[in-house]
N, C-alpha and C positions, 0 to 999 in steps of 0.2 A: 577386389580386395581394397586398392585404393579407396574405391567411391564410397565403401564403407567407412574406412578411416576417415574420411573426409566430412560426413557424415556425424559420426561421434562425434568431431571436431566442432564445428557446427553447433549442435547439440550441446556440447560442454559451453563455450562462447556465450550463448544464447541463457544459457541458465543463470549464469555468471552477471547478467548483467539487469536481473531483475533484483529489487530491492526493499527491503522490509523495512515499515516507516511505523514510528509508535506514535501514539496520541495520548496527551497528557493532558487529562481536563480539570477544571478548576477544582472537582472536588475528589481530586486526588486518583481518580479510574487512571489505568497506562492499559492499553486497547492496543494490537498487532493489528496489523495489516498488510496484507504483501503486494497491494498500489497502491500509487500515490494518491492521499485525500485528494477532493477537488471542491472548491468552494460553488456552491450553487447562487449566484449572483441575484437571483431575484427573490431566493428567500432569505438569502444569508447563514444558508447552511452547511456544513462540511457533510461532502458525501464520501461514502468509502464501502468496502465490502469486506467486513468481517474474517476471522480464523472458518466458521461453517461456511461460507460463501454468498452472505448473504449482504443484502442493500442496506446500509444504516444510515443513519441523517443525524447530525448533534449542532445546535444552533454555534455562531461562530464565538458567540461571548462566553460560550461554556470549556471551549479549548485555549489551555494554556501554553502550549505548544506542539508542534509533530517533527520528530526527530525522524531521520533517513536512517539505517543501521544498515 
């Protein structure tokens, strides 16, 4: 019973500290995301993974900012 609780606990923690970032680009898009962008340094792109789960790439002069929520 414990290792169960212990468990949920865990569980709840862990969810808790994953974080939704929006992207705000120059011509007005706000784009969710539940990782953190990361900028691809040899193309100069921001990558991230979509609400479907997929791979997106947006060059960096097109983001106007990315908020953490």
């Amino acid at each position: 019973m414990k290792r169960h609780l212990l468990l949920a606990a865990c569980l709840l923690a862990l969810a808790g500290c994953s974080s939704e970032y929006i992207i705000s680009t120059a011509d007005g898009q706000m784009i969710t995301t539940d990782n953190k962008p990361k900028l691809d340094k040899a193309s100069g792109m921001i990558r991230f993974e979509d609400a479907e789960g997929r791979e997106q790439m947006i060059p960096q002069s097109q983001i106007r900012q990315i908020i953490e929520r």
